[in-house]
C-alpha positions as a Markdown table, in Angstrom:
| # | Residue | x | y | z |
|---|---|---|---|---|
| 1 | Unk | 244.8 | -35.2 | 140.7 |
| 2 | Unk | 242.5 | -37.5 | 138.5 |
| 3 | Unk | 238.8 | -37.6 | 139.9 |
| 4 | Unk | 236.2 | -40.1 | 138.5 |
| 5 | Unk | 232.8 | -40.5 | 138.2 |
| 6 | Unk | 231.2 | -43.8 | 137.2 |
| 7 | Unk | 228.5 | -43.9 | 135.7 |
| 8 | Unk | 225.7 | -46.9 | 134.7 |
| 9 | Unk | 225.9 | -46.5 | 131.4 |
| 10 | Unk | 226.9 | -44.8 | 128.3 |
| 11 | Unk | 222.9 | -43.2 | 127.9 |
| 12 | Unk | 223.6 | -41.9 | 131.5 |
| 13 | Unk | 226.9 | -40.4 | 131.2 |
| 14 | Unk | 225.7 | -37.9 | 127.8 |
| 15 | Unk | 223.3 | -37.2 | 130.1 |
| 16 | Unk | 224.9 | -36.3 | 133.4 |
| 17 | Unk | 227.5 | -35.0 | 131.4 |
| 18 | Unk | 225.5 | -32.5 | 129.5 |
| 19 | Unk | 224.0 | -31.1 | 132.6 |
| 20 | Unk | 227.7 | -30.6 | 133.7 |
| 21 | Unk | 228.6 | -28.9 | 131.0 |
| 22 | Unk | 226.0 | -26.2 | 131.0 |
| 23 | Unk | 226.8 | -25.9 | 134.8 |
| 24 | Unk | 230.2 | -24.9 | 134.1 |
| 25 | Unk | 229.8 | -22.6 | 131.5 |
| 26 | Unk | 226.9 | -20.6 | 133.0 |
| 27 | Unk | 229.6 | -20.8 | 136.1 |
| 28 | Unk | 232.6 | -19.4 | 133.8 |
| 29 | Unk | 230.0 | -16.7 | 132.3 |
| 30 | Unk | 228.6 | -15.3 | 135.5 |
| 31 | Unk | 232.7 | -14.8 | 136.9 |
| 32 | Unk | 233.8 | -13.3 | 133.2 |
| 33 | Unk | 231.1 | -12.6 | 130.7 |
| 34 | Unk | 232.1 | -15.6 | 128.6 |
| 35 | Unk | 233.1 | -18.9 | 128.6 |
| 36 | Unk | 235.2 | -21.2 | 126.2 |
| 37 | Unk | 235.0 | -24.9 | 125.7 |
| 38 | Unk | 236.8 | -27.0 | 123.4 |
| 39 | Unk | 234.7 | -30.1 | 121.9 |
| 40 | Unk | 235.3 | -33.4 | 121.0 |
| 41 | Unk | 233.8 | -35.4 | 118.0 |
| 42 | Unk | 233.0 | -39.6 | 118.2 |
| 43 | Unk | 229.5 | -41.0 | 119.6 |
| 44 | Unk | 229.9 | -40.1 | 123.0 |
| 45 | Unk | 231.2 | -36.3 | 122.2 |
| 46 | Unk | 228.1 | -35.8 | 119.8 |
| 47 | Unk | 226.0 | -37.8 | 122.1 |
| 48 | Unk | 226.1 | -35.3 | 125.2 |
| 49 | Unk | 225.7 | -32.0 | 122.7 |
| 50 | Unk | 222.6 | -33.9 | 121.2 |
| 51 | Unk | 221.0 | -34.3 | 124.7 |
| 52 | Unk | 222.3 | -31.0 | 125.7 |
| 53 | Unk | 220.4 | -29.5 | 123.0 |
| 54 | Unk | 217.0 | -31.3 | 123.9 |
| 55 | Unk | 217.8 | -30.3 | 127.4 |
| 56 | Unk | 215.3 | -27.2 | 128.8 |
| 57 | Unk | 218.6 | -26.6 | 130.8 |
| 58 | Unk | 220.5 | -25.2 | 127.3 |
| 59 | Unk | 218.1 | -22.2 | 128.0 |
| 60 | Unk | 220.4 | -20.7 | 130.9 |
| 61 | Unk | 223.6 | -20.0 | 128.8 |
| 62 | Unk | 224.0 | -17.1 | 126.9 |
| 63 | Unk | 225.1 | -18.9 | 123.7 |
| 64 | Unk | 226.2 | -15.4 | 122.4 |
| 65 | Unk | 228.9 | -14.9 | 124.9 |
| 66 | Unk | 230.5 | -18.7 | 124.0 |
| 67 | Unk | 233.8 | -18.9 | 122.4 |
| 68 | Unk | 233.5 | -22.4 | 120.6 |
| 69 | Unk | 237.1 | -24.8 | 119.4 |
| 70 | Unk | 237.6 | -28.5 | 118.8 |
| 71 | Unk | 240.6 | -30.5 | 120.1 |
| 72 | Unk | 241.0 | -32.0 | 116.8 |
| 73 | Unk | 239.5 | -32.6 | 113.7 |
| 74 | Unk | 239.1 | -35.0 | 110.3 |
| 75 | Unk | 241.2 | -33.3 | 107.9 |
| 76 | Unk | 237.7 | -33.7 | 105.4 |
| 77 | Unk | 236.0 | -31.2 | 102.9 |
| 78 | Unk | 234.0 | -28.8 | 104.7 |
| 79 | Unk | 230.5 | -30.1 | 105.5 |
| 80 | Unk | 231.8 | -33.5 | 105.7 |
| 81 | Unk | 229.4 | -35.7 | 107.5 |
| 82 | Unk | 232.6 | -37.1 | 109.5 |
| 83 | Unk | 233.9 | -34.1 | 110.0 |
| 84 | Unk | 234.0 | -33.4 | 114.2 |
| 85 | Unk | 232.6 | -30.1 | 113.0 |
| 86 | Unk | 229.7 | -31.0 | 111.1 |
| 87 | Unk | 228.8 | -33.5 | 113.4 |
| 88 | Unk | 228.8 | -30.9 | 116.2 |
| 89 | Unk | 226.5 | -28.2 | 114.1 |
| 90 | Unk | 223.9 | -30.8 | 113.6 |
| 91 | Unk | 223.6 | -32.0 | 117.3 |
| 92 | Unk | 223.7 | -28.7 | 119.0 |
| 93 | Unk | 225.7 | -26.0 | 117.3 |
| 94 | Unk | 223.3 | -24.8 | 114.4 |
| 95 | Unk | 220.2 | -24.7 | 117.1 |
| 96 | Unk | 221.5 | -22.6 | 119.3 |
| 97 | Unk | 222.1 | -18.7 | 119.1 |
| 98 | Unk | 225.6 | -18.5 | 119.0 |
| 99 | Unk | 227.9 | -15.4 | 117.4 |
| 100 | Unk | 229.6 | -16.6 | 114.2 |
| 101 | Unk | 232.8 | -14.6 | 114.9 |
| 102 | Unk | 233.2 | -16.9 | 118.4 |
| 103 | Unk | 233.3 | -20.5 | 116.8 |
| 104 | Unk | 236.3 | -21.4 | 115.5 |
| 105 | Unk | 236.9 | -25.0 | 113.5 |
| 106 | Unk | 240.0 | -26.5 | 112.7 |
| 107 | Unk | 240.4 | -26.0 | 109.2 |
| 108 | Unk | 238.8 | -28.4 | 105.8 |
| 109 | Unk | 240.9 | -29.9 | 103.2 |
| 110 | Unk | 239.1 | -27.8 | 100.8 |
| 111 | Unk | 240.0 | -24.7 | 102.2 |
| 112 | Unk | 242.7 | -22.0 | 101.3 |
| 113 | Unk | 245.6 | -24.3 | 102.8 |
| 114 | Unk | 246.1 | -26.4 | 99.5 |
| 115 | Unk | 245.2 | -29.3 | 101.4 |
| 116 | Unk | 248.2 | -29.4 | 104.0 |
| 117 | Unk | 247.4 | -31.0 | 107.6 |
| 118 | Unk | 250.8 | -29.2 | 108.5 |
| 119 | Unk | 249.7 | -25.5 | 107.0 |
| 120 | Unk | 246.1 | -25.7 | 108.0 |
| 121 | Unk | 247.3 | -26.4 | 112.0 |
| 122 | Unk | 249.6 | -23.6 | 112.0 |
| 123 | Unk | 247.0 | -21.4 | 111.1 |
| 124 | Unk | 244.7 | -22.8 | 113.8 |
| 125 | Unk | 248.0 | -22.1 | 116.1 |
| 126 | Unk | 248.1 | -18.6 | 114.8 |
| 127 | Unk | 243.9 | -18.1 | 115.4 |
| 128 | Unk | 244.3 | -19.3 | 119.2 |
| 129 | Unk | 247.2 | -17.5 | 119.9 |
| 130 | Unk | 245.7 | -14.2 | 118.5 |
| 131 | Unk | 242.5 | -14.8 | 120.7 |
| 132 | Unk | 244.9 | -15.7 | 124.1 |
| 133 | Unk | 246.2 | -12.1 | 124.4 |
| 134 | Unk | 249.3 | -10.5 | 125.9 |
| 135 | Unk | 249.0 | -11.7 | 128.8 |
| 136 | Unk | 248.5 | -15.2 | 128.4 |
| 137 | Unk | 251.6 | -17.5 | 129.2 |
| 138 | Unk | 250.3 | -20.3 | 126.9 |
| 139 | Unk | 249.8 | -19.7 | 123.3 |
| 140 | Unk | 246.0 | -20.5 | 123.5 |
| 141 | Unk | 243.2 | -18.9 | 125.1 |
| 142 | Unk | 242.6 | -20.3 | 128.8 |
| 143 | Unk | 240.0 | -22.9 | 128.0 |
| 144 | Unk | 237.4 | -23.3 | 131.0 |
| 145 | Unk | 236.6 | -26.8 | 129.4 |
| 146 | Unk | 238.1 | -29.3 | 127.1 |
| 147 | Unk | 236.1 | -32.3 | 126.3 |
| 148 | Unk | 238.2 | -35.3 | 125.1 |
| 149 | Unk | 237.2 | -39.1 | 124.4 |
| 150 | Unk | 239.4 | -41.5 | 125.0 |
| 151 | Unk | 240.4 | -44.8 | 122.4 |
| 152 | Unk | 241.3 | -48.5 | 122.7 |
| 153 | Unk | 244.7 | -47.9 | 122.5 |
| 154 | Unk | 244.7 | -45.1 | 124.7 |
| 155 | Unk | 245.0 | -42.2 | 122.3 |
| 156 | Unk | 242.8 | -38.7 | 123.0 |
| 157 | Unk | 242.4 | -35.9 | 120.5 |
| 158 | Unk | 244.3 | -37.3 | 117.5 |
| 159 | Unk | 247.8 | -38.1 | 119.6 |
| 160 | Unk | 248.0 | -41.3 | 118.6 |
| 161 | Unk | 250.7 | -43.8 | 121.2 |
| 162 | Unk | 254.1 | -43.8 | 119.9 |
| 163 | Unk | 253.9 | -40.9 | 117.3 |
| 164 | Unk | 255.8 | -37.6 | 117.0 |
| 165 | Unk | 252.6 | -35.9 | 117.8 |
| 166 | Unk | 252.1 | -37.1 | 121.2 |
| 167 | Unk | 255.6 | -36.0 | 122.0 |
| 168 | Unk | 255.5 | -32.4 | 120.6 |
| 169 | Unk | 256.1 | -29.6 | 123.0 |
| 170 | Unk | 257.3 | -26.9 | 120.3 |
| 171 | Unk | 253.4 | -26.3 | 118.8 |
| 172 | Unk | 250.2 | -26.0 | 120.0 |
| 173 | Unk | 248.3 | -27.3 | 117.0 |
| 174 | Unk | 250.0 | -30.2 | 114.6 |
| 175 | Unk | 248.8 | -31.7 | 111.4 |
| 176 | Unk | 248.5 | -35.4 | 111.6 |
| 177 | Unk | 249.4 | -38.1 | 108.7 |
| 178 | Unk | 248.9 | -41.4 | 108.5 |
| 179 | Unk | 246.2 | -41.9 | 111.7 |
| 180 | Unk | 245.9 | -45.4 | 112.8 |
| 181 | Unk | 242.4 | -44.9 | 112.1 |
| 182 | Unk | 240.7 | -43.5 | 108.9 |
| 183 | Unk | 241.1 | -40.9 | 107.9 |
| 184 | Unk | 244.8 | -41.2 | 107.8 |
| 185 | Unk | 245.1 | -37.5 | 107.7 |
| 186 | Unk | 243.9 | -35.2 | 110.6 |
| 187 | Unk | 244.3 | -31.8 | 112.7 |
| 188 | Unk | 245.2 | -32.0 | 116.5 |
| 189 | Unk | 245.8 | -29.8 | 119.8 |
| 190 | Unk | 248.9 | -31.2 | 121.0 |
| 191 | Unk | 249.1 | -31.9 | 125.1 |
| 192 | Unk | 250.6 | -29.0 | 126.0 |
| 193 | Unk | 247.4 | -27.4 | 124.6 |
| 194 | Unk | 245.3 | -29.5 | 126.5 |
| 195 | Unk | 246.8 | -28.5 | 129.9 |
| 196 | Unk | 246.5 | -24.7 | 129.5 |
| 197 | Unk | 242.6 | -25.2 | 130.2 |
| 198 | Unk | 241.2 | -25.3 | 133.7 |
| 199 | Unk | 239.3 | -28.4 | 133.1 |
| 200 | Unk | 239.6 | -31.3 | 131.0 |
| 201 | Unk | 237.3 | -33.9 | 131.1 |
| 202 | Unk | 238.2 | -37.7 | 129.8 |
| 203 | Unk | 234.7 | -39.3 | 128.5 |
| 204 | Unk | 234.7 | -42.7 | 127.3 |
| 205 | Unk | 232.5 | -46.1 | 127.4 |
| 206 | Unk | 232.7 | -49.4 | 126.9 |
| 207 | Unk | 234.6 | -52.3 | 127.6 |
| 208 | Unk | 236.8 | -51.5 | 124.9 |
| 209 | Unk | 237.7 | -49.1 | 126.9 |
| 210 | Unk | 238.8 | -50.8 | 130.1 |
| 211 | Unk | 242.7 | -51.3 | 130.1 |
| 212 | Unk | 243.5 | -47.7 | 128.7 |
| 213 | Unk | 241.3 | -46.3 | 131.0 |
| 214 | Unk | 243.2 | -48.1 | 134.0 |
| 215 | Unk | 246.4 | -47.5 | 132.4 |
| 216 | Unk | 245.9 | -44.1 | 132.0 |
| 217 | Unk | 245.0 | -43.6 | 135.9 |
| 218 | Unk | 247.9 | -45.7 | 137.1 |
| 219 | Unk | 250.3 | -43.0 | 135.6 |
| 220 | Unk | 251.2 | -44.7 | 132.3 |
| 221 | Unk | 254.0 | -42.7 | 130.2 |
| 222 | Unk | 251.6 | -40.5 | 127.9 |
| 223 | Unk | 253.9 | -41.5 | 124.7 |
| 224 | Unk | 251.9 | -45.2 | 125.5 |
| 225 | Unk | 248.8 | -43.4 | 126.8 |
| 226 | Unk | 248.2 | -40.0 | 125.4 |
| 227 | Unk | 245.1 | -39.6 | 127.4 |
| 228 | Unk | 247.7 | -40.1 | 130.7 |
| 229 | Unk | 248.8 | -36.5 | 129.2 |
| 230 | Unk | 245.5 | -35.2 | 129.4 |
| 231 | Unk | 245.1 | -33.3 | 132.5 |
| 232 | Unk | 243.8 | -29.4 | 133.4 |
| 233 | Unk | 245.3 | -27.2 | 135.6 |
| 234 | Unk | 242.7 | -27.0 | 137.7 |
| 235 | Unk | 240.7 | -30.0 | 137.4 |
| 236 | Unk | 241.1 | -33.6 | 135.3 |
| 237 | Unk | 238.0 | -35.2 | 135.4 |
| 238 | Unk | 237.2 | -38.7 | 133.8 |
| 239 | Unk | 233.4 | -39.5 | 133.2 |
| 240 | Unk | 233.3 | -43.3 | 132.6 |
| 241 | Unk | 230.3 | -45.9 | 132.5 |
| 242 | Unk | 230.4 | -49.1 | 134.5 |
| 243 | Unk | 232.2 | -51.0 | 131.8 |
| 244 | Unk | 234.9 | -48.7 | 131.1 |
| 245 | Unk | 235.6 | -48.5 | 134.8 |
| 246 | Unk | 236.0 | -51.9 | 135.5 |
| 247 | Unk | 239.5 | -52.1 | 135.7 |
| 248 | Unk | 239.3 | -49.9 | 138.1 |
């Protein structure tokens, strides 16, 4: 089941949400050790790891014992400055302690994958289905939080409406050509993916916003709404501000 929390505004919502977020992972540390969250790039994404940074709350989580993955990813050069990645280093990633070994981005077009969306995501398939273990029955780790924003038309991650990539059930991870929106070519967790975490939360603003978000909660087929797809196992939360709710 869908819950939502509204929100006043965009400001608020980084906010709130950045306090949630270290909630939950001190939460998923004190039950296992460690706690995994997948992140999500665009203003608001980058907006509640910039605040969680400046937060005194960060202070609680052991940032060593965090495994760190994206939902998708700017098929860029590494270092980018659109790159999801880069973006993410510079509001909270590269100030906190973290262990190299547990952060794990989506491949760069200048990598060791000749510049192939396709190859470069089945390598990021073959990296989360090593860290899932035997007795996983997904083939990715069991993520205790994935962050996703939500677009105009509806589309989360890089699952775009009406694409192959937003139907595929067969691979975890896909390489995406020609995006709707630059740049054409791009790396994506499919929505199978997506459900194996506990929680996913839908962020989003703006009354840009408004129709996909009310689609998406009246139960719209995900190949028209991929964020409708979006949803955790044990928890689907959507963090909206007043305007994106008003549909509602």
């Amino acid at each position: 089941m869908n819950e939502v929390v509204v929100h006043p505004d965009a400001e608020t919502l980084a906010e709130a949400a950045a306090a949630r977020l270290v909630t939950r992972i001190v939460d998923a540390q004190q039950a296992r050790g460690v706690a995994s969250v997948v992140l999500t790039g665009g203003r608001t994404g980058i907006d509640v790891l910039a605040r969680l940074r400046k937060s005194p709350a960060h202070r609680a989580v052991d940032w060593s014992a965090v495994d760190v993955f994206w939902g998708d990813e700017r098929f860029l050069p590494d270092g980018d400055g659109e790159r999801n990645e880069t973006q993410a280093r510079q509001a909270l990633l590269d100030h906190v302690e973290l262990d190299p070994d547990r952060v794990h981005p989506m491949p760069s077009s200048d990598g060791r994958f000749g510049g192939d969306p396709d190859v470069a995501a089945a390598h990021y398939a073959e990296v989360l289905g090593a860290l899932a273990g035997a007795n996983e029955d997904t083939p990715v780790p069991r993520f205790d939080v994935v962050m996703l924003g939500v677009g105009e038309e509806g589309h989360t991650a890089s699952l775009f409406p009406d694409t192959p990539y937003v139907r595929e059930t067969a691979h975890p991870v896909v390489g995406v050509r020609q995006c709707p929106k630059p740049p054409p070519e791009r790396i994506s967790l499919t929505l199978p993916a997506v459900r194996a975490a506990s929680e996913v939360w839908l962020m989003t603003t703006g009354a840009g916003k408004t129709e996909a978000v009310a689609r998406a909660l009246s139960g719209a087929d995900p190949v028209e709404i991929p964020a409708a797809g979006a949803r955790g196992r044990d928890r689907t939360l959507w963090l909206l501000d007043r305007e994106a709710a008003a549909g509602l």
